[in-house]
C-alpha positions, 0 to 999 in steps of 0.5 A: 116227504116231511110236508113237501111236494115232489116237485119241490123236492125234485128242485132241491135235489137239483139245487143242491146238485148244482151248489156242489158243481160251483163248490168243486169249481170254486175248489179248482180256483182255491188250489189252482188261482194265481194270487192271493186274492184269487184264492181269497175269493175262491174260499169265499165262494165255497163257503158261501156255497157249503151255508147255501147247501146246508139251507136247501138241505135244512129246507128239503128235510124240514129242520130248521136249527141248521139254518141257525148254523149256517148264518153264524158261518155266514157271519164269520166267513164275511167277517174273515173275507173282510179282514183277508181284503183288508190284509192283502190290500195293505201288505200290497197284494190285492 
């Protein structure tokens, strides 16, 4: 189990399972919010979500380089959530 325990690894798979419960929720919002900012915050919270996934994942089969791939989506999601704020809030939408 690549240098894992059974419990730890039984908590993994429960992690996982609930990070894809809060993606297919956080999907439901994106499709369905009402505004704007709605859906902003829905994108968000799904890759937010997807990187969270994909560390656990990393963890749970012991290969570190896809947590390097997961903080450059992380920075880029927070960079691009910031900058969706910051245009819905001048075009008056927010």
């Amino acid at each position: 189990m690549h240098g894992i325990t059974a419990t730890t690894a039984t908590t993994l798979e429960i992690l996982l399972f609930v990070l894809v419960l809060a993606m297919a929720i956080a999907t439901f919002r994106l499709l369905r919010g009402p505004t704007q900012a709605d859906r902003v915050m829905a994108l968000d919270v799904l890759v937010i979500a997807a990187v969270a996934s994909v560390a656990v994942f990393a963890w749970r089969i012991s290969v570190t380089a896809l947590l390097d791939l997961a903080l450059a989506v992380a920075m880029v999601t927070f960079i691009s959530a910031v900058a969706l704020a910051w245009y819905l809030e001048r075009r008056g939408d927010a």
